[in-house]
C-alpha positions in Angstrom: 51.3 203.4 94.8 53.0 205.6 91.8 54.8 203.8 89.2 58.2 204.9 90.0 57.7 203.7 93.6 56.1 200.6 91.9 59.3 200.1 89.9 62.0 200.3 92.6 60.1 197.7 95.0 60.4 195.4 92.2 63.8 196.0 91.7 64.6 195.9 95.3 62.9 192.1 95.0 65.2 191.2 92.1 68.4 192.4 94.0 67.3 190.1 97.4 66.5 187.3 95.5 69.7 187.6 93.3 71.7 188.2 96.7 69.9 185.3 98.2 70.5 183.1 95.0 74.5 183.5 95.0 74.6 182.6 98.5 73.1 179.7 98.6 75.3 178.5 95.5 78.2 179.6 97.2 77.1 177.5 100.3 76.3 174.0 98.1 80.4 174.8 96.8 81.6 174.4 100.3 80.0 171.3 101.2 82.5 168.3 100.0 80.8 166.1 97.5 79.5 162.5 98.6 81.1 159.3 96.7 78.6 157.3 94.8 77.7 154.1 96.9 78.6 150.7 95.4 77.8 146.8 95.5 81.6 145.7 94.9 82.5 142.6 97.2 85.5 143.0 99.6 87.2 139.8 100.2 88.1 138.8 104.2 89.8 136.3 105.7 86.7 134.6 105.8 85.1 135.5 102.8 83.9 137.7 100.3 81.5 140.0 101.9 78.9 142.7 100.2 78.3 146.3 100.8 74.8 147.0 101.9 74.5 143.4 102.7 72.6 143.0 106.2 74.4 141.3 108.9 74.2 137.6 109.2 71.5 138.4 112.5 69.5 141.2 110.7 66.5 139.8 108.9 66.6 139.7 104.7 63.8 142.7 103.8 60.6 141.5 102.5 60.5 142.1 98.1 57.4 141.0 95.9 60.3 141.3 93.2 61.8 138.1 91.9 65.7 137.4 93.1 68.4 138.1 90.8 70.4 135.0 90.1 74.0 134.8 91.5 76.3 133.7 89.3 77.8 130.4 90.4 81.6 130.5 91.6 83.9 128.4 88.9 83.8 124.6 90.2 87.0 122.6 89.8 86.3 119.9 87.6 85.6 116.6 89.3 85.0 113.6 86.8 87.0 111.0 87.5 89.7 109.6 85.0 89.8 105.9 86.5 87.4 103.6 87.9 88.9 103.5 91.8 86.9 105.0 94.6 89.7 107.6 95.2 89.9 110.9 94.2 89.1 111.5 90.1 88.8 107.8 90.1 92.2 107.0 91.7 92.3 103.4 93.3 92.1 103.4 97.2 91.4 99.8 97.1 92.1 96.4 95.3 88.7 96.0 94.8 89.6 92.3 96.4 90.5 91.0 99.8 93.9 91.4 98.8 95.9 94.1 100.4 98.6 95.8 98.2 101.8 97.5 99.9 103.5 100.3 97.5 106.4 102.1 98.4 107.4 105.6 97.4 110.3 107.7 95.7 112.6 105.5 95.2 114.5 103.5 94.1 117.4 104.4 96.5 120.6 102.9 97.0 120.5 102.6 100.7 116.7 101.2 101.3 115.6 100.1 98.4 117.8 96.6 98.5 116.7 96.1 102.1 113.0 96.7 100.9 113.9 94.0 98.5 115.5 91.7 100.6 112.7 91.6 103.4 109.7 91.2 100.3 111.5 88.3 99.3 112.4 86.7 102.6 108.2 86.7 103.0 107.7 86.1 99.6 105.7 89.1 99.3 105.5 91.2 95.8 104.6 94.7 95.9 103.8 97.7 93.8 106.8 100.7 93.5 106.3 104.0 93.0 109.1 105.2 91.6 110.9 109.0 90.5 112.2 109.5 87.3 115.5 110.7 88.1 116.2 108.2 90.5 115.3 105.6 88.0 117.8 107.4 85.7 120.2 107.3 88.8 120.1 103.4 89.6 118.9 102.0 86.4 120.3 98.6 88.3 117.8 99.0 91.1 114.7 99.7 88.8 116.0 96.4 87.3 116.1 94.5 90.3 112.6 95.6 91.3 111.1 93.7 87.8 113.1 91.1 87.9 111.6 90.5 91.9 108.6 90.1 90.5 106.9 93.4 91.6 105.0 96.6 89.8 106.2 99.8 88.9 104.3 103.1 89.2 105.1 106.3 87.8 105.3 109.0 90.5 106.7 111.5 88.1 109.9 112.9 87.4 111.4 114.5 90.2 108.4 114.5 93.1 106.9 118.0 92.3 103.8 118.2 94.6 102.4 121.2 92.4 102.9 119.2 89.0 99.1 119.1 88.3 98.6 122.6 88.4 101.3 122.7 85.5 99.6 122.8 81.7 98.6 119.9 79.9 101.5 119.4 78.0 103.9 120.0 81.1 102.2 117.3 82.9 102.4 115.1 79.4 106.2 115.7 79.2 106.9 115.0 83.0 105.0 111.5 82.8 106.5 110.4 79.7 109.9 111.6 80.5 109.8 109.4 83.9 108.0 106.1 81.8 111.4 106.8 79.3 113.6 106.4 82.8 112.0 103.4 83.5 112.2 102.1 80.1 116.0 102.9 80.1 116.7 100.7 82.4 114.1 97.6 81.4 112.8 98.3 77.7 109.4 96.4 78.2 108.8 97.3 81.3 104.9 97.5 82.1 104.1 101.1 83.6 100.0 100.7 84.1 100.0 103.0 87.6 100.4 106.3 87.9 100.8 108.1 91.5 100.5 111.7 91.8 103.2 113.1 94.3 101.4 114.4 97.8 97.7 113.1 96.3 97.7 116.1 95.1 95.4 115.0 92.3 93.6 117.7 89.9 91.9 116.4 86.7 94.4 117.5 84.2 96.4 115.4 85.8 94.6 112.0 86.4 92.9 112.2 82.9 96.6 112.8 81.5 97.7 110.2 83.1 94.9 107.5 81.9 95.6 108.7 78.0 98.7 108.1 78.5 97.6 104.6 79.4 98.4 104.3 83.1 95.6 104.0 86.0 95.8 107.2 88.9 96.8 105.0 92.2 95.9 106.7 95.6 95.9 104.9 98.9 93.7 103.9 101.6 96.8 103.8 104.4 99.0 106.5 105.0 101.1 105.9 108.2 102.9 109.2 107.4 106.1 107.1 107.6 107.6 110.0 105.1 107.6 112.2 108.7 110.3 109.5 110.0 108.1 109.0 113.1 109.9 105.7 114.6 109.4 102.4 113.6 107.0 101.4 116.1 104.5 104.3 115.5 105.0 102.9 111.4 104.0 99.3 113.0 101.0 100.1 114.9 99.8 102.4 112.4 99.9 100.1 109.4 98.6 96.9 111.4 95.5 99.0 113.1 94.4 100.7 109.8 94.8 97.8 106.7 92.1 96.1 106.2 90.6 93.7 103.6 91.7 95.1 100.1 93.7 98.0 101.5 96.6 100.1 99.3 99.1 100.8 102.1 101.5 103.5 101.3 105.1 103.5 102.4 108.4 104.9 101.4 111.8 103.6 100.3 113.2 106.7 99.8 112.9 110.6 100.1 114.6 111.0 103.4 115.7 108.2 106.0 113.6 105.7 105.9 115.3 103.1 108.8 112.1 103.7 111.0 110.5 101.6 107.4 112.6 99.3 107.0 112.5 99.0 110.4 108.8 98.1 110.9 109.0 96.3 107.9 110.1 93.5 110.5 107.2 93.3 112.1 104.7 95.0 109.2 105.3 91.4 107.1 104.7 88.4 109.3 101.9 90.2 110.7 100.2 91.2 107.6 101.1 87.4 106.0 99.3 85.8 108.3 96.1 88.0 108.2 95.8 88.6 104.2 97.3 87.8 100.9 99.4 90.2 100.2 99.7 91.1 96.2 101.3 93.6 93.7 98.9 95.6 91.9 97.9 94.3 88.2 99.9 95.4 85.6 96.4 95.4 83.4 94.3 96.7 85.7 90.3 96.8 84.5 
């Protein structure tokens, strides 16, 4: 082969594989590019899930390599701020045989008296969990309960479910702002219980609530009596559920309360002759 032919076969090559290079380049440019895969979470109704996670039924693949810890998910904090058996220490009990009634929201105009007159008549004391701005309402009523004989409890200032979700100090002011109610009305008055509206206990709240020097009170009966579900649904509940050193909760306010009262009737006598019936401690250990 001569050298001119020599020299236009090789630059016959170079023009094919030039040709040849451009489209293939031109081809890669049509084709849309892929989005990187990722390991972000996407949270369902029932749960964070994981991309490339296997299903639940496929089985794990097999790895000499050692797992990667998981971080642990934030855990509320649960050390209890009293001694009870409740939640964060809250008393559910007497921690006697004694069984304690308590009565919620009040005082209020309408019940609370007829509360106070049916106590008496079964010379029963009990333990009140009272609202700060119905103290501040019916300073007269918060008077009458101490000078009955019974306890009061602070169940904050005006029955805010949510109030231990609030900041430290919010929950600080509400407490103390109820305890000044209270102490409006009777200035020595012993406030050693503190009931957190709903149970909705958190720990800010229940440790707040023991620096300020009152114990967190829970329950061991709820008859849901706040639902105004008749009197005798009240009655059968309390009766079939208190037992030795029970905190039964009731209400003497928030709503109408006649299916309470009501039961109370029957609720007393009953309970008199099965236990002794107490207010809680104002110095509780």
């Amino acid at each position: 082969m001569g050298a001119t032919t020599f020299r236009a076969a090789g630059a016959l090559t170079l023009a094919v594989a030039a040709l040849l290079g451009s489209a293939y380049a031109l081809g890669r440019s049509m084709v849309p590019e892929q989005p990187p895969r990722t390991t972000a979470s996407t949270v369902h109704a029932d749960g964070p899930r994981y991309a490339d996670q296997p299903p639940d039924d496929s089985p794990t693949p097999h790895t000499d390599a050692p797992a990667s810890p998981v971080p642990a998910s934030p855990v509320p904090d649960q050390r209890p701020a009293g001694d009870g058996d409740g939640p964060y220490g809250a008393w559910m009990h007497t921690g006697t045989d004694r069984v304690a009634l308590t009565f919620d929201d009040g005082p209020d105009p309408q019940y609370t008296p007829q509360v106070l007159d049916l106590l008496r008549s079964y010379g029963v004391k009990a333990t009140f969990c009272v609202v700060g701005e119905n103290a501040q309402n019916h300073p007269d009523l918060i008077e009458a309960i101490v000078a009955e004989g019974h306890t009061l409890c602070n169940h904050s200032w005006n029955h805010d479910t949510t109030l231990g979700k609030r900041s430290p100090e919010s929950i600080r002011a509400d407490l103390l702002r109820t305890n000044d109610a209270i102490r409006a009305a009777v200035p020595d008055a012993r406030i050693t219980w503190f009931r957190q509206p709903g149970g909705e206990w958190t720990y800010p709240v229940a440790s707040i609530c023991a620096e300020l020097g009152m114990t967190p009170l829970h329950w061991a009966v709820d008859p849901a009596d706040w639902q105004a579900p008749g009197a005798e649904k009240v009655t059968s509940a309390v009766l079939s559920d208190t037992g030795p050193g029970s905190i039964v909760l009731m209400h003497d306010a928030g709503g109408d309360r006649r299916g309470t009262v009501e039961a109370l009737h029957r609720i007393l006598p009953e309970l008199v002759g099965r236990y002794q019936l107490e207010a809680l401690p104002t110095n509780p250990t």
